[in-house]
C-alpha positions as CSV (number, residue, x, y, z in Angstrom):
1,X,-8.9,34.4,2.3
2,X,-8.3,31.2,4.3
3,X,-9.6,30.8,7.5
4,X,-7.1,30.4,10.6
5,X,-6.8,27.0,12.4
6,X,-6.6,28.2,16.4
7,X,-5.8,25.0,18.7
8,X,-7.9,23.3,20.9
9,X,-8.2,25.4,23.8
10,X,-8.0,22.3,25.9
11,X,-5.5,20.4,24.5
12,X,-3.4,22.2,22.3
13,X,-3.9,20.0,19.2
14,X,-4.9,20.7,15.6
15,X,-7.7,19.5,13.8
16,X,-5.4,18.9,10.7
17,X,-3.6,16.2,13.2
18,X,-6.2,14.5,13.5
19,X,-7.8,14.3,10.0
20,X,-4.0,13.0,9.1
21,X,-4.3,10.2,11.6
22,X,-7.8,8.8,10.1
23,X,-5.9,9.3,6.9
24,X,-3.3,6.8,8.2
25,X,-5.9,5.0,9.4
26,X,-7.3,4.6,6.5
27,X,-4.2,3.9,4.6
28,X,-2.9,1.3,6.6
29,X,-6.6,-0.3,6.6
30,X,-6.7,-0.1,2.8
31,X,-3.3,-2.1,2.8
32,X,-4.1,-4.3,5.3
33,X,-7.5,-5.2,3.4
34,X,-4.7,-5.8,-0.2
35,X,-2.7,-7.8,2.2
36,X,-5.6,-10.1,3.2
37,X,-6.8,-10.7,0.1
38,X,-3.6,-11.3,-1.4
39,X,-3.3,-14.4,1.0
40,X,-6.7,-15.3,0.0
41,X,-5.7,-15.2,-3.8
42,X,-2.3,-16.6,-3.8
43,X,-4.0,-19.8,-6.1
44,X,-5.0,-17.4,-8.6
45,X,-1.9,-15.2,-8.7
46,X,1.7,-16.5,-10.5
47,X,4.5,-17.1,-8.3
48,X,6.3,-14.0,-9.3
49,X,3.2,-12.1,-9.0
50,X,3.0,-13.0,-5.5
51,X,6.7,-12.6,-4.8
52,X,6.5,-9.1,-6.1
53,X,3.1,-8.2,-3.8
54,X,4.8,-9.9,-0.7
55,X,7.8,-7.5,-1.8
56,X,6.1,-4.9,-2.1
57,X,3.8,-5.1,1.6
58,X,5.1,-7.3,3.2
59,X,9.0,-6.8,3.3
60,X,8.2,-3.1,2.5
61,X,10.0,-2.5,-0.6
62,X,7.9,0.4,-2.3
63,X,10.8,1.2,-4.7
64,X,10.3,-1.4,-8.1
65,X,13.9,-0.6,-8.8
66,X,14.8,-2.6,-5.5
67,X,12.0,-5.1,-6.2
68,X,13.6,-5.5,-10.1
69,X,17.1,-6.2,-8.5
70,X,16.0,-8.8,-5.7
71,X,14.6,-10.7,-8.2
72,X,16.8,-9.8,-11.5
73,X,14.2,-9.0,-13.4
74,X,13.5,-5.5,-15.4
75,X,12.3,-2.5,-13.4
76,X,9.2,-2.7,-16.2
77,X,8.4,-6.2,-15.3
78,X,8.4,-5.8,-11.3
79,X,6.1,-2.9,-11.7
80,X,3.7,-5.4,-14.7
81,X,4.0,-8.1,-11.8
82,X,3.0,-5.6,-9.2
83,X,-0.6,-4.3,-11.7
84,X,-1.2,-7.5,-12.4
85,X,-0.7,-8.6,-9.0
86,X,-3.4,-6.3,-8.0
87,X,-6.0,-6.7,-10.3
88,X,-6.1,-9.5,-9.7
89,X,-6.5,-9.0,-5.8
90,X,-9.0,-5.8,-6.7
91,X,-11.4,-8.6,-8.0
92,X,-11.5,-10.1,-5.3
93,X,-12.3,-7.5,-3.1
């Protein structure tokens, strides 16, 4: 049986909303940390590499189909750019 949530009896909020914010937090903190350490790395990463990653976080294209087209290259290659991209940038972090 799963146990009720009530509200805060002060407030009125639910504990689920805020375990979802430092989930957001977290999220955002995670890309943020990618983001910075893909500026760090941008000598050790190709120039499409880094043109997919700044894609991808910076100009917030999360769909590799849109990615693919922006550059005209294959769906399959924006999303090898992308893994590559971040292994790259994993090692360093």
């Amino acid at each position: 049986m799963e146990k009720s949530i009530l509200p805060c009896p002060m407030c009125g909020h639910y504990e689920d909303e805020h375990i979802d914010r430092i989930r957001q937090k977290e999220k955002e903190k995670h890309t943020m940390k990618s983001f910075v350490a893909g500026r760090r790395s941008w000598k050790n990463l190709s120039r499409r590499e880094n043109d997919v990653f700044d894609a991808f976080y910076d100009l917030g294209m999360n769909d590799f189909s849109d990615i693919a087209k922006n550059f005209d290259i294959t769906i399959q290659s924006a999303r090898k750019y992308y893994e590559r991209a971040m292994k790259k940038i994993s090692q360093i972090l």
